[in-house]
mmCIF file of the C-alpha atoms, coordinates in Angstrom:
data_MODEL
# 
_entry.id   MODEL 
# 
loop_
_atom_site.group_PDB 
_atom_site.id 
_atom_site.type_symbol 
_atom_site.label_atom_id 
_atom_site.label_alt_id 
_atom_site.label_comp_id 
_atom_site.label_asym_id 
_atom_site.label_entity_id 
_atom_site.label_seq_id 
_atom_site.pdbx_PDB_ins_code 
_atom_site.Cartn_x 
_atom_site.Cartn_y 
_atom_site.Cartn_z 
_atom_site.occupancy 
_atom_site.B_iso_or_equiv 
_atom_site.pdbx_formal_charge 
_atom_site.auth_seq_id 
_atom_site.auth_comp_id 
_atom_site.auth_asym_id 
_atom_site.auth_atom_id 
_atom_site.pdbx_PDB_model_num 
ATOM 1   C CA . UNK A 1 1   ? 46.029 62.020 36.865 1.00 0.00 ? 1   UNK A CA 1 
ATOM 2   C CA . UNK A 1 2   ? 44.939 58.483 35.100 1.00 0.00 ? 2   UNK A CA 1 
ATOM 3   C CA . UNK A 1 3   ? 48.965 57.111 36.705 1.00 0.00 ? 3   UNK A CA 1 
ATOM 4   C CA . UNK A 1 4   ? 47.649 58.755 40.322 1.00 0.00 ? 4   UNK A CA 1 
ATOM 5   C CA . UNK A 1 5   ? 44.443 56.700 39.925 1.00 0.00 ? 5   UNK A CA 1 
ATOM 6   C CA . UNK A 1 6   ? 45.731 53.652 38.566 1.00 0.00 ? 6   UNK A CA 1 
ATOM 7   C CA . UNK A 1 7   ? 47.673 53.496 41.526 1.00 0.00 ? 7   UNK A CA 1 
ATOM 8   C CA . UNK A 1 8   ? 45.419 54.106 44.117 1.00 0.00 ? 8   UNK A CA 1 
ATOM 9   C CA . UNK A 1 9   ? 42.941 51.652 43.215 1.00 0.00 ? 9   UNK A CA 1 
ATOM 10  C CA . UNK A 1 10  ? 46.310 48.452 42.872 1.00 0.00 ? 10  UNK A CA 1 
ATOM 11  C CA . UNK A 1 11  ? 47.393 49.985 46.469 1.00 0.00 ? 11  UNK A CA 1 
ATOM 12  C CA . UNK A 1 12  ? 43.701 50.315 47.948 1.00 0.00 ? 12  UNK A CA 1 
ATOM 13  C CA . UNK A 1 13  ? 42.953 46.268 45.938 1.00 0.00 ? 13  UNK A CA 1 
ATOM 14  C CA . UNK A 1 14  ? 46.264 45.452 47.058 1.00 0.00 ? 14  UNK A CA 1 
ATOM 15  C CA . UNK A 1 15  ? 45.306 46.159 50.770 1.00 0.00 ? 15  UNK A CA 1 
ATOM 16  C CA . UNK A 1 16  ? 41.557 44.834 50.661 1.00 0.00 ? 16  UNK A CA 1 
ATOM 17  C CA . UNK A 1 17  ? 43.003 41.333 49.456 1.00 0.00 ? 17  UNK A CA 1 
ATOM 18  C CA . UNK A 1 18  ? 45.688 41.505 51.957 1.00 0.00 ? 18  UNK A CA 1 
ATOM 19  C CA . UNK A 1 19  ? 43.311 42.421 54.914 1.00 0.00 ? 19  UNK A CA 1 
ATOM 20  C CA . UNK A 1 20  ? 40.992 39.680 53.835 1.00 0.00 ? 20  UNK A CA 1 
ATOM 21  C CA . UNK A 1 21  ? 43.580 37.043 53.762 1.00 0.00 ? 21  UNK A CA 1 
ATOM 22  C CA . UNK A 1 22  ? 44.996 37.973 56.718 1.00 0.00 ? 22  UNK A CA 1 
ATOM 23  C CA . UNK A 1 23  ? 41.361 37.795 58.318 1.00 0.00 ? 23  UNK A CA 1 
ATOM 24  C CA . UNK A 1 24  ? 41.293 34.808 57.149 1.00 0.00 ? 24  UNK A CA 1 
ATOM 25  C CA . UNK A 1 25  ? 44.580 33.497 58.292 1.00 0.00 ? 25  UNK A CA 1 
ATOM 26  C CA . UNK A 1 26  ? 43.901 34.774 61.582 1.00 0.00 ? 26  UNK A CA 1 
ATOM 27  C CA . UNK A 1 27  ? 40.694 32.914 62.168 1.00 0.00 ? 27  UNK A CA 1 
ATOM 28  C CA . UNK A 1 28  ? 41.404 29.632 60.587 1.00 0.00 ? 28  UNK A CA 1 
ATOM 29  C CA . UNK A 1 29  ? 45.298 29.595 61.950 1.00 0.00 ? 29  UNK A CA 1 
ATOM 30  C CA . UNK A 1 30  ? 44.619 31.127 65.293 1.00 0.00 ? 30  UNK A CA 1 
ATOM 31  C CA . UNK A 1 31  ? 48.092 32.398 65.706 1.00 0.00 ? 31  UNK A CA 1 
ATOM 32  C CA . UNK A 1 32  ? 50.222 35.147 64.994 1.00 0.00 ? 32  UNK A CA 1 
ATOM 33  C CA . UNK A 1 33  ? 50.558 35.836 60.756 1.00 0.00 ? 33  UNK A CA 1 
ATOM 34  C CA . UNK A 1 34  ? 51.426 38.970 60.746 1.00 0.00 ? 34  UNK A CA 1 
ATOM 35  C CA . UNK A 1 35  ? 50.192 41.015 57.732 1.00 0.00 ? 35  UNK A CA 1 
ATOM 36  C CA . UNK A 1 36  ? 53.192 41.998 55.446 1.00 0.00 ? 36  UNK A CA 1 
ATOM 37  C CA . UNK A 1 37  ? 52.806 37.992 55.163 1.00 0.00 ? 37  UNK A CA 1 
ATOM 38  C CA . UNK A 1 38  ? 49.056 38.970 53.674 1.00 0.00 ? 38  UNK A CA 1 
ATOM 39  C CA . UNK A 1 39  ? 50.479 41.784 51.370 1.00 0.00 ? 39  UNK A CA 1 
ATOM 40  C CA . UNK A 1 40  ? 53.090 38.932 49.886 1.00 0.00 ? 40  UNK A CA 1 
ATOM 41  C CA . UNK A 1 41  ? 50.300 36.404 49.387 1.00 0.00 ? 41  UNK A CA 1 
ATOM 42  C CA . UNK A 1 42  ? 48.058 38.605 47.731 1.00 0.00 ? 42  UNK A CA 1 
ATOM 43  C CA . UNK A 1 43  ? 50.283 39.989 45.384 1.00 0.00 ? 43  UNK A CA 1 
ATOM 44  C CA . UNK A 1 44  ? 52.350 36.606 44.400 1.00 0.00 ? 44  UNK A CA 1 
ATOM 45  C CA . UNK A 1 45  ? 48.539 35.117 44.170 1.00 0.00 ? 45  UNK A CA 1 
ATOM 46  C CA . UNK A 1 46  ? 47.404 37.342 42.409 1.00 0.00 ? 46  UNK A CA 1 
ATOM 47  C CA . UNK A 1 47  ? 50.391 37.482 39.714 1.00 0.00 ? 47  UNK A CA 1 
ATOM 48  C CA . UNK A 1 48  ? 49.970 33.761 39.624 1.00 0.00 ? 48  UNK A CA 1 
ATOM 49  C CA . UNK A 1 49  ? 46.621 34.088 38.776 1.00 0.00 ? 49  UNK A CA 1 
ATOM 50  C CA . UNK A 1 50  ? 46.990 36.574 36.135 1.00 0.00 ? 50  UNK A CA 1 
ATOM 51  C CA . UNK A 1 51  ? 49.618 34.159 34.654 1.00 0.00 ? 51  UNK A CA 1 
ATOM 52  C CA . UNK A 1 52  ? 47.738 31.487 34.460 1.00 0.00 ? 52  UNK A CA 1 
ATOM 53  C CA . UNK A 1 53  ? 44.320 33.461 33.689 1.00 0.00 ? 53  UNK A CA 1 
ATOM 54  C CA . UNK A 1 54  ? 46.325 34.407 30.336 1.00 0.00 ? 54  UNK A CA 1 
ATOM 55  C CA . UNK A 1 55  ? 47.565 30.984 29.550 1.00 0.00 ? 55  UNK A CA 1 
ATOM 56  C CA . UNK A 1 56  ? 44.781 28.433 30.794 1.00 0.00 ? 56  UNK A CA 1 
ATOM 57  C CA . UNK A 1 57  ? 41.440 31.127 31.491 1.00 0.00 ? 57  UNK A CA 1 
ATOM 58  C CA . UNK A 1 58  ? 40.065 30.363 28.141 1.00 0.00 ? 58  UNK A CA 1 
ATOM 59  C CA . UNK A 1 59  ? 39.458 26.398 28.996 1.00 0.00 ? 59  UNK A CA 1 
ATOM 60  C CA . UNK A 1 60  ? 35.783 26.063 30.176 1.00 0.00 ? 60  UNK A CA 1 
ATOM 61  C CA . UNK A 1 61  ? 35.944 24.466 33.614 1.00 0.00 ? 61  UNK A CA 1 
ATOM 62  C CA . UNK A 1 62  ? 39.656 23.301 34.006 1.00 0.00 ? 62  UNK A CA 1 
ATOM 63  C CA . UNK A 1 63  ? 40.709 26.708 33.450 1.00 0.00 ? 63  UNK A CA 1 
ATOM 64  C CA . UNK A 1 64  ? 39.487 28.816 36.478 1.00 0.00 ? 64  UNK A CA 1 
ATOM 65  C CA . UNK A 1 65  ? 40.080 25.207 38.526 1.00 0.00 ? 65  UNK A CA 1 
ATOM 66  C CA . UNK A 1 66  ? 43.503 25.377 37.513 1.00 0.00 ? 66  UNK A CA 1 
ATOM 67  C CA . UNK A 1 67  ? 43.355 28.942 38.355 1.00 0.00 ? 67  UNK A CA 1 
ATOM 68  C CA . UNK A 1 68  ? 42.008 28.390 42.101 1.00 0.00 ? 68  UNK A CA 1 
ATOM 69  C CA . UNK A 1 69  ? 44.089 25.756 42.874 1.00 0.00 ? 69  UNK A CA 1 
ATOM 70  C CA . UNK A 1 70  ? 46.993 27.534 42.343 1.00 0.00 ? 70  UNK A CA 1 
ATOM 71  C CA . UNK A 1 71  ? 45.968 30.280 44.243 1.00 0.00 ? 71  UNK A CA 1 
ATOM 72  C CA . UNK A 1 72  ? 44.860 27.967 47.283 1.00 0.00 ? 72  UNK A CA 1 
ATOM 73  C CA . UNK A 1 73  ? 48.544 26.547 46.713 1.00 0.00 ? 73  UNK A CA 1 
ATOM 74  C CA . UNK A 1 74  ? 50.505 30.117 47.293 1.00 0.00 ? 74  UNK A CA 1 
ATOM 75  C CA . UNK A 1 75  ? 48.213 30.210 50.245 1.00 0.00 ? 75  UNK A CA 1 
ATOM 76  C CA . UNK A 1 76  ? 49.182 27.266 51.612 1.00 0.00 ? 76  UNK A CA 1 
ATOM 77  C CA . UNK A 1 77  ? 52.638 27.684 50.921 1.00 0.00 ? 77  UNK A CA 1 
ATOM 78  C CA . UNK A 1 78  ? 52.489 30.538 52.833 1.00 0.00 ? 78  UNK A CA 1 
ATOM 79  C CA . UNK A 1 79  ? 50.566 29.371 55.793 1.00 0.00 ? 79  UNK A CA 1 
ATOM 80  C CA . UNK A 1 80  ? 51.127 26.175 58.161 1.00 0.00 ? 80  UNK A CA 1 
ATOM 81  C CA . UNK A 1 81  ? 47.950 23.785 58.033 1.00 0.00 ? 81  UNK A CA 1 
ATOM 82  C CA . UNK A 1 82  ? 48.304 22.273 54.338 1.00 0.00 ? 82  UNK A CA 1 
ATOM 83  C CA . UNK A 1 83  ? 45.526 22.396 52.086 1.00 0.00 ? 83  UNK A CA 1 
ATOM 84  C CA . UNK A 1 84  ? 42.385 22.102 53.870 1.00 0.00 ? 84  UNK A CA 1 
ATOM 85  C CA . UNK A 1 85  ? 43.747 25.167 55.819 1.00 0.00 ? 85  UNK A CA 1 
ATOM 86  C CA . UNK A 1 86  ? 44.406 27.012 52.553 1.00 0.00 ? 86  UNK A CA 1 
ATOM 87  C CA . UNK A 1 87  ? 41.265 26.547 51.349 1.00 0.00 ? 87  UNK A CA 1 
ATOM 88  C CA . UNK A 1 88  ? 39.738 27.865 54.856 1.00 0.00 ? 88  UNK A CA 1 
ATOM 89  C CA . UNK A 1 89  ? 41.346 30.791 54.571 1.00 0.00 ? 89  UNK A CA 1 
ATOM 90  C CA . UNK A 1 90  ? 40.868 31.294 50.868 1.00 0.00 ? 90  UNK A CA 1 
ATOM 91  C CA . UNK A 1 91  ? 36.952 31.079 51.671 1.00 0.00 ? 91  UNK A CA 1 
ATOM 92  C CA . UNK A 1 92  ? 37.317 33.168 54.494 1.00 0.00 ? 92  UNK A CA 1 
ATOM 93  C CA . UNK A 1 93  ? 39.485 35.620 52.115 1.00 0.00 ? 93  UNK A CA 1 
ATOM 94  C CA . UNK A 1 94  ? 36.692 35.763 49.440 1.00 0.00 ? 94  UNK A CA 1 
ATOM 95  C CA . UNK A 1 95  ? 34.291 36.293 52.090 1.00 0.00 ? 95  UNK A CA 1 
ATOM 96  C CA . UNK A 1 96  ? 35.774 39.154 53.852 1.00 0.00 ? 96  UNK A CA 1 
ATOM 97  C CA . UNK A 1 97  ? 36.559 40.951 50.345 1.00 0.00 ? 97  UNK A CA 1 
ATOM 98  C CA . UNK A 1 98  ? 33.442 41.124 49.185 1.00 0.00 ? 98  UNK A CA 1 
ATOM 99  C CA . UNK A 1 99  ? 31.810 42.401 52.375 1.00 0.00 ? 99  UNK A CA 1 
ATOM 100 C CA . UNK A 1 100 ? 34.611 45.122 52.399 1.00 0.00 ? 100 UNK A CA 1 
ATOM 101 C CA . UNK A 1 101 ? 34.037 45.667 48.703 1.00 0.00 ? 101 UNK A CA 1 
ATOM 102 C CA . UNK A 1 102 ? 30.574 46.219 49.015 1.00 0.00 ? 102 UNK A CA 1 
ATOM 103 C CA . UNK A 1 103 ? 30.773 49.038 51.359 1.00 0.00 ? 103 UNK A CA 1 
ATOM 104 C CA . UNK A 1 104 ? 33.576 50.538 49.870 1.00 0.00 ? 104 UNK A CA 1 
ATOM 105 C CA . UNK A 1 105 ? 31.742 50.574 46.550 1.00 0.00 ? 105 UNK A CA 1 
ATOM 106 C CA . UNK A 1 106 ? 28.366 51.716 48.796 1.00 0.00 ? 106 UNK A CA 1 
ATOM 107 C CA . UNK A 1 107 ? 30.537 54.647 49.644 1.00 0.00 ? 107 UNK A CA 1 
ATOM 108 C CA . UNK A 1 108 ? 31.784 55.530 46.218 1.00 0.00 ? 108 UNK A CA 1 
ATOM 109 C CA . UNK A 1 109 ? 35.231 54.974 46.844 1.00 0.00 ? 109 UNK A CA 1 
ATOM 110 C CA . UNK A 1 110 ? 36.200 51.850 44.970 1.00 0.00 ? 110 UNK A CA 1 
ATOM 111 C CA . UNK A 1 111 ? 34.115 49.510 42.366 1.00 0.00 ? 111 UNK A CA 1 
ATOM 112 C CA . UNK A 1 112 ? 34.142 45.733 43.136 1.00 0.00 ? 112 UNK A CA 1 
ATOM 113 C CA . UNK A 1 113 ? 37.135 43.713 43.157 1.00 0.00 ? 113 UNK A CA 1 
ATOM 114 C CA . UNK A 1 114 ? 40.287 42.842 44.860 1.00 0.00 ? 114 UNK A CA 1 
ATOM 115 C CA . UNK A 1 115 ? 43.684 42.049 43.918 1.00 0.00 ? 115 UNK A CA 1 
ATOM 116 C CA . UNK A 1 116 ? 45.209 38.507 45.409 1.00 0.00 ? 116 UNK A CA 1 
ATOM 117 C CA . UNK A 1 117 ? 41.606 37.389 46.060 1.00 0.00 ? 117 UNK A CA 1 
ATOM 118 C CA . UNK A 1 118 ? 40.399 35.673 42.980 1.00 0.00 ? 118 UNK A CA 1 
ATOM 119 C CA . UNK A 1 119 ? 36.771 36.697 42.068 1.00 0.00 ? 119 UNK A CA 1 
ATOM 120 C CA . UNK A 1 120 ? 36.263 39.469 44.498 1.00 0.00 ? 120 UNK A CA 1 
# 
């Protein structure tokens, strides 16, 4: 039962990041992103993340910079705009998965975070 639950909560984070960077995509890009891109980016940003959360997370201050920059990099090397674009969207992102968070945790279905949206 744990292996049933432990995947239902990556798949149900996995999708919660995805939607919210695909919100965000959508309403900072204003085209077409199509959201298997989302799934990708949330997953490869959230496995860089945890990489570098292992090797760097301990540093006061650089650390979770280093962190957020390289997630706002796999964002924008997913997405046309460049970096101010990225970061848009990674806002946006952040935004959008804590207000789906919130009331999925108000409803007792999941607790509060997110994979591929760091800090959610």
């Amino acid at each position: 039962m744990a292996l049933v639950d432990t995947i239902l909560i990556f798949v149900i984070s996995l999708l919660v990041g995805a939607l919210a960077i695909h919100v965000g995509a959508k309403l900072v890009i204003d085209s077409d992103v199509g959201f298997v891109r989302a799934v990708i980016t949330a997953l490869v940003g959230a496995i860089v993340w945890g990489v570098l959360s292992f090797f760097v997370g301990w540093i006061p201050l650089l650390g979770p910079l280093l962190m957020l920059i390289a997630w706002i990099s796999v964002i924008n090397l997913q997405y046309p705009g460049g970096w101010g674009s990225a970061a848009a969207i990674g806002f946006v992102a952040w935004i959008v998965a804590v207000v789906a968070l919130y009331v999925l945790a108000v409803l007792n279905i999941v607790s509060l975070g997110a994979l591929g949206v760091p800090g959610a």
